[in-house]
Backbone bond lengths (Angstrom), bond angles and torsions (degrees), N, CA, C in turn:
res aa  C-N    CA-C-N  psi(-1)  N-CA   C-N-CA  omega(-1)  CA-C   N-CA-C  phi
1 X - - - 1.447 - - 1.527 106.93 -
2 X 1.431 114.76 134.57 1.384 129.11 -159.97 1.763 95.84 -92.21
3 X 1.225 136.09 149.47 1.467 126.54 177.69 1.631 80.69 -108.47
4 X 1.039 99.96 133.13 1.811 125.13 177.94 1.695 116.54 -46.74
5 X 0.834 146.51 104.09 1.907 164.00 -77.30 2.082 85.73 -120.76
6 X 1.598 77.36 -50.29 2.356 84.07 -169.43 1.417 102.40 -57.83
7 X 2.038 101.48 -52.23 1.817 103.33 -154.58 1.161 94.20 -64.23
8 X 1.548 133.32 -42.50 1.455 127.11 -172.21 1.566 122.94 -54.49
9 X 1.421 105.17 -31.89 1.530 117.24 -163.44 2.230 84.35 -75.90
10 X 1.204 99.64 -69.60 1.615 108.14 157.76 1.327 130.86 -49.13
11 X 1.286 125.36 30.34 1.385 145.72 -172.23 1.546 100.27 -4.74
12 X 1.629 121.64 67.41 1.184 124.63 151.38 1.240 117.76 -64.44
13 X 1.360 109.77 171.02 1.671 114.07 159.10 1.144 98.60 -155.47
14 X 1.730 123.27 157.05 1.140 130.83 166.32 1.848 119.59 -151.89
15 X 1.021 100.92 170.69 1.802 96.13 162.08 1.867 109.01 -124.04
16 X 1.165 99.79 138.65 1.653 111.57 170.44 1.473 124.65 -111.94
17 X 1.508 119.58 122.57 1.329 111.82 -171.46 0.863 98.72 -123.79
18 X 1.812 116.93 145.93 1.605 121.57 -172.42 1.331 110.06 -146.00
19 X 1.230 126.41 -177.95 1.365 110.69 -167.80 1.742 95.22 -160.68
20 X 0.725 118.43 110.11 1.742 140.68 -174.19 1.593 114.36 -103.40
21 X 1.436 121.73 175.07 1.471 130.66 160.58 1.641 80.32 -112.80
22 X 1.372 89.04 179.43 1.908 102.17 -156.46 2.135 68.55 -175.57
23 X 1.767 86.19 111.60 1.245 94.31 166.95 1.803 126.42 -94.53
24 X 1.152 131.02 -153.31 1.871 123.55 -164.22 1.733 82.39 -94.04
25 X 1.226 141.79 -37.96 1.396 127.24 164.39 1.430 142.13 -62.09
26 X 1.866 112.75 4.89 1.030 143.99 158.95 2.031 105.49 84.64
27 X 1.087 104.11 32.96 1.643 115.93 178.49 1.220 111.12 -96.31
28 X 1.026 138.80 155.41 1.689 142.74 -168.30 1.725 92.92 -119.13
29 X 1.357 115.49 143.51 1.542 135.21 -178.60 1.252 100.11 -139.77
30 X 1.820 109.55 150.32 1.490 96.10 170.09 1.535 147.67 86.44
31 X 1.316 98.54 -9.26 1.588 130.26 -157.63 1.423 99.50 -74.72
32 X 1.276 112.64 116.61 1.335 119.52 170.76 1.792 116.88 -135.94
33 X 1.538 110.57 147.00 1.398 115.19 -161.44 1.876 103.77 -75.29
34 X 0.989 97.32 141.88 2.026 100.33 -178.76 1.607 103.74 -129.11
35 X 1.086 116.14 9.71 1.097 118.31 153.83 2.255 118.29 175.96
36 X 0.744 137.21 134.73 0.857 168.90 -162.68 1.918 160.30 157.73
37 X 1.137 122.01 111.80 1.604 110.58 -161.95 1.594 135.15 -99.76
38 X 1.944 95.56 7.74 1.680 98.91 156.77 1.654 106.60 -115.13
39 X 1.422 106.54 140.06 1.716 114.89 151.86 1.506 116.36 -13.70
40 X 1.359 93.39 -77.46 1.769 115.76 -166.18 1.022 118.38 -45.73
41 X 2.115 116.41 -50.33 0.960 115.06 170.55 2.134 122.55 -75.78
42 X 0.847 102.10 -20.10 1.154 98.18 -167.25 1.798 98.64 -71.05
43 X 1.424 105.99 -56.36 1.903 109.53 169.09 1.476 103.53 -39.43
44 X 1.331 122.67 -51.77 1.621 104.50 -176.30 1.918 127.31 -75.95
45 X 1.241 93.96 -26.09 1.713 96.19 155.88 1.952 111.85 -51.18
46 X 0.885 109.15 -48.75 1.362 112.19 -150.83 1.674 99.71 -94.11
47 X 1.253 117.57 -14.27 1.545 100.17 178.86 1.932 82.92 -106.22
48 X 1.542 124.77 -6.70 2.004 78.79 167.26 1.655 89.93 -110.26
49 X 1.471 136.18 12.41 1.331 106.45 141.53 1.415 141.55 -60.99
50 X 1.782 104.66 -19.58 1.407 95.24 179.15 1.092 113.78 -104.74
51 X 1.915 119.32 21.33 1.487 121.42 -169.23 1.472 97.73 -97.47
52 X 1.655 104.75 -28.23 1.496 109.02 -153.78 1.523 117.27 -82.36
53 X 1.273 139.62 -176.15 1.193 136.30 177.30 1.645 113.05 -155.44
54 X 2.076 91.09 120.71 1.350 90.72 -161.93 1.524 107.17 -120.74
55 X 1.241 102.82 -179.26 1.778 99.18 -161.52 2.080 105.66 -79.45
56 X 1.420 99.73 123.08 1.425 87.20 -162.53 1.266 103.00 -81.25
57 X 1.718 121.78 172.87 1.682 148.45 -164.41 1.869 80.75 -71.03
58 X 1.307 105.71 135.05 1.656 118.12 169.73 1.800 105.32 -103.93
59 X 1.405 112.58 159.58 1.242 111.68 176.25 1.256 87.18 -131.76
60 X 1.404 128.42 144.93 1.492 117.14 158.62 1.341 110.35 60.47
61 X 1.013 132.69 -20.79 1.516 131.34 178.31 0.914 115.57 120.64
62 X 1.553 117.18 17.08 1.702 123.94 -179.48 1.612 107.52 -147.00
63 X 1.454 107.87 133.96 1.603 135.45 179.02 1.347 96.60 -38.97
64 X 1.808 115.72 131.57 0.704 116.88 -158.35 1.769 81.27 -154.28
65 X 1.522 107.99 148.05 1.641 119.10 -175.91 1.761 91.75 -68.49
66 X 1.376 108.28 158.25 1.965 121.00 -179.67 1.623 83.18 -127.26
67 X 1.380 120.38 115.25 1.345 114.33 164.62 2.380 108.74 -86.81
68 X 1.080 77.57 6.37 1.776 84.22 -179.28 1.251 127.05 -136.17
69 X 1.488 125.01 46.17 1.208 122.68 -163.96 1.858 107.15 -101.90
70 X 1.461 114.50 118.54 0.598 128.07 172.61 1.870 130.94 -103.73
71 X 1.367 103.57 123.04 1.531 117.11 -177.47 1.734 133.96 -126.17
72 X 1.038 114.19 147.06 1.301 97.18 -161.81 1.665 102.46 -140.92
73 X 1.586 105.28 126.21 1.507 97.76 -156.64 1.970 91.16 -131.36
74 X 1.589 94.47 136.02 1.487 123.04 -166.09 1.416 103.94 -81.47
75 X 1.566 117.40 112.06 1.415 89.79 152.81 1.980 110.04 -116.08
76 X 1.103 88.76 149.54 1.198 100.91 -156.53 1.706 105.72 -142.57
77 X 1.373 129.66 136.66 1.218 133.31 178.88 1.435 125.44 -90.50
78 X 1.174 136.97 130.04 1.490 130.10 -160.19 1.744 110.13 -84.82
């Protein structure tokens, strides 16, 4: 994940929280922002949430769709 070229040059920072389904093959669908307050960052949460692949909710011991998965990703400057 790229930190956005302007906010960086503008040493923004922010956090983005989103909240997706995340099906039994561990893919995120659906993903929409529930809180965040730049463009840039919020577009870049959401295209490597739907690139990424995460470990899905088990039932019984088997992958199972999360219609509520909620995540919240920092950007932050070192």
């Amino acid at each position: 994940m790229k930190y956005p070229k302007n906010l960086l040059l503008r040493q923004v920072q922010d956090r983005v929280s989103l909240t997706c389904q995340v099906d039994p093959t561990g893919h995120a669908h659906g993903c929409h922002i529930t809180d965040g307050h730049y463009m840039e960052f919020n577009q870049t949460a959401l295209v490597f949430v739907e690139h990424a692949i995460f470990n899905p909710a088990l039932q019984n011991g088997h992958p199972v769709k999360d219609d509520h998965y909620t995540l919240h990703i920092n950007f932050r400057m070192k």
